[in-house]
C-alpha positions as CSV (number, residue, x, y, z in Angstrom):
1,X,92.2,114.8,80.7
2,X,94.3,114.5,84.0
3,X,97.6,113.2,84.2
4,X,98.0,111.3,87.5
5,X,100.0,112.4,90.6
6,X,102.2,109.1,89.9
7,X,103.3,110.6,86.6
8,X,103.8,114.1,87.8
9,X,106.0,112.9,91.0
10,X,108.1,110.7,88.8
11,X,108.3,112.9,86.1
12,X,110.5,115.3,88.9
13,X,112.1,112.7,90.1
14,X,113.9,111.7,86.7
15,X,114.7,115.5,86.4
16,X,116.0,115.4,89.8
17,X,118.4,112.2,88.9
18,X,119.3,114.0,86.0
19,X,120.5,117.0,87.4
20,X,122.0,115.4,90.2
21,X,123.4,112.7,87.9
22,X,127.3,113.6,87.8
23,X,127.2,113.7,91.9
24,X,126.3,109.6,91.6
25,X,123.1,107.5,92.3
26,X,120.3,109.3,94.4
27,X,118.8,107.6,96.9
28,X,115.2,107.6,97.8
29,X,115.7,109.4,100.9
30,X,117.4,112.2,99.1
31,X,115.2,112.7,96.1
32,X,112.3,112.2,98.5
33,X,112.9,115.1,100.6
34,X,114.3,117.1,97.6
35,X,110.8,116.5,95.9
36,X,108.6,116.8,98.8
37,X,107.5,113.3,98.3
38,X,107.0,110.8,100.7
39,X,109.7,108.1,101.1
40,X,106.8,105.2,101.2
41,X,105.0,106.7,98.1
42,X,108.4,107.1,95.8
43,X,109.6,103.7,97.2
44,X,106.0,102.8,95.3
45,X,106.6,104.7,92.0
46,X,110.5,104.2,91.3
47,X,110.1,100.7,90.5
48,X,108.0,101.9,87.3
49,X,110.4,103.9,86.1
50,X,113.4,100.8,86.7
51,X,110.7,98.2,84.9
52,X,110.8,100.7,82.3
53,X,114.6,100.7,82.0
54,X,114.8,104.4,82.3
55,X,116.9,104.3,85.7
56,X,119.0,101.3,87.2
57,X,119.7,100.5,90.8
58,X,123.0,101.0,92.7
59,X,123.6,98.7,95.5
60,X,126.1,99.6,98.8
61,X,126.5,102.4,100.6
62,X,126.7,105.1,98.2
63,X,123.8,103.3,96.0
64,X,120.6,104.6,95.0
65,X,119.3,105.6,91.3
66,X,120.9,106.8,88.1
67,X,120.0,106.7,84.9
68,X,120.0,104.2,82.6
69,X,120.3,106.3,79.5
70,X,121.4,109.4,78.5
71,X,119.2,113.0,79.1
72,X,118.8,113.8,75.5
73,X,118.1,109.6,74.8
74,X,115.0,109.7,77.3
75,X,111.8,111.7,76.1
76,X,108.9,112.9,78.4
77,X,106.4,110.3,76.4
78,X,109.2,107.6,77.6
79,X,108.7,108.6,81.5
80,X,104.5,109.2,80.8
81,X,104.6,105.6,79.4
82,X,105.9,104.0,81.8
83,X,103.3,105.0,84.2
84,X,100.2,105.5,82.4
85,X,100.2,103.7,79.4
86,X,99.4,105.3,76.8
87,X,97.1,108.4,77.0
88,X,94.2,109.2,75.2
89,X,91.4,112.2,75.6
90,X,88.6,109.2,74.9
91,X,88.5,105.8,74.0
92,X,87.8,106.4,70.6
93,X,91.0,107.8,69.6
94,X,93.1,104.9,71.1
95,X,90.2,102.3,69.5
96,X,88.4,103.8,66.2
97,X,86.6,100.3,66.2
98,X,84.7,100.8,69.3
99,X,82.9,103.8,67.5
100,X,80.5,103.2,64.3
101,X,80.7,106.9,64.3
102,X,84.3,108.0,63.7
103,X,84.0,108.5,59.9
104,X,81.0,111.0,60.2
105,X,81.6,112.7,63.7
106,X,83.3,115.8,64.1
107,X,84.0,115.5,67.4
108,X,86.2,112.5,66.8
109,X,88.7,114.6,64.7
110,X,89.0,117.4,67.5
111,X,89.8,114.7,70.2
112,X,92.0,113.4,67.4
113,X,93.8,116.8,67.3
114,X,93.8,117.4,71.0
115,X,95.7,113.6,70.8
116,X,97.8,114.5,68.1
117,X,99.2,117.7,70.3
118,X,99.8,116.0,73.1
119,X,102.1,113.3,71.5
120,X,103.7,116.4,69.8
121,X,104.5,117.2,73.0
122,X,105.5,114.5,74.7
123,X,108.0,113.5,71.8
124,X,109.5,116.7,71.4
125,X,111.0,117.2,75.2
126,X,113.7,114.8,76.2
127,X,115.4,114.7,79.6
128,X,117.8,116.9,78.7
129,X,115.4,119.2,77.6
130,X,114.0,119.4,81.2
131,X,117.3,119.5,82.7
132,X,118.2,122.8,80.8
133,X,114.8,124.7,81.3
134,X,114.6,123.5,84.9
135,X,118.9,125.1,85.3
136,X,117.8,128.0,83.7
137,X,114.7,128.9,86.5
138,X,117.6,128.1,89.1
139,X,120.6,129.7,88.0
């Protein structure tokens, strides 16, 4: 299981409002060239994260992005969500019903595991958690 580029580039660039967030809204530009990412391809992926209500819009001058909630209210599942859906290892484990094999196949319970630590995971880090790992390799 892959998570896609879409996820991984927006995944940096809530971390990157987040950190930059008592400096004021981030612009595309900014957090573009901060990132790495191309202007046209995070002009594609922020809206996602805004449909999501993770981040909100400035407007003027000084606009850009800025969070919508606080670091420690926004979890990584919250940011994977909002761009992939949910995620699953195989269909199976999003849709027991598809499978008349479930209740005899071992196989089912490992994917069903591999699920279970990835939502672990993904609800255990918030924003904030990011925030203070990512200061820590700068400082």
């Amino acid at each position: 299981m892959r998570l896609s580029t879409k996820s991984r580039y927006d995944t940096r660039a809530m971390l990157d409002i987040a950190i930059n967030y008592e400096k004021g809204p981030v612009s595309v530009k900014s957090l573009s060239q901060r990132q790495n990412i191309s202007v046209k391809y995070m002009e594609q992926l922020i809206p996602l994260l805004k449909l999501a209500g993770l981040i909100k819009s400035i407007r003027g001058s000084g606009g850009g992005y800025t969070l919508n909630k606080d670091t420690d209210q926004i979890k990584l599942r919250d940011i994977i969500d909002a761009l992939e859906g949910s995620i699953f290892p195989v269909d199976c484990v999003d849709n027991p019903e598809t499978c008349n094999r479930v209740e005899k196949c071992v196989t089912y319970e490992i994917w069903k595991n591999i699920q279970d630590a990835i939502n672990k995971v993904l609800d255990s880090l918030t924003l904030a958690d990011m925030v203070e790992r990512q200061l820590k390799k700068t400082a």
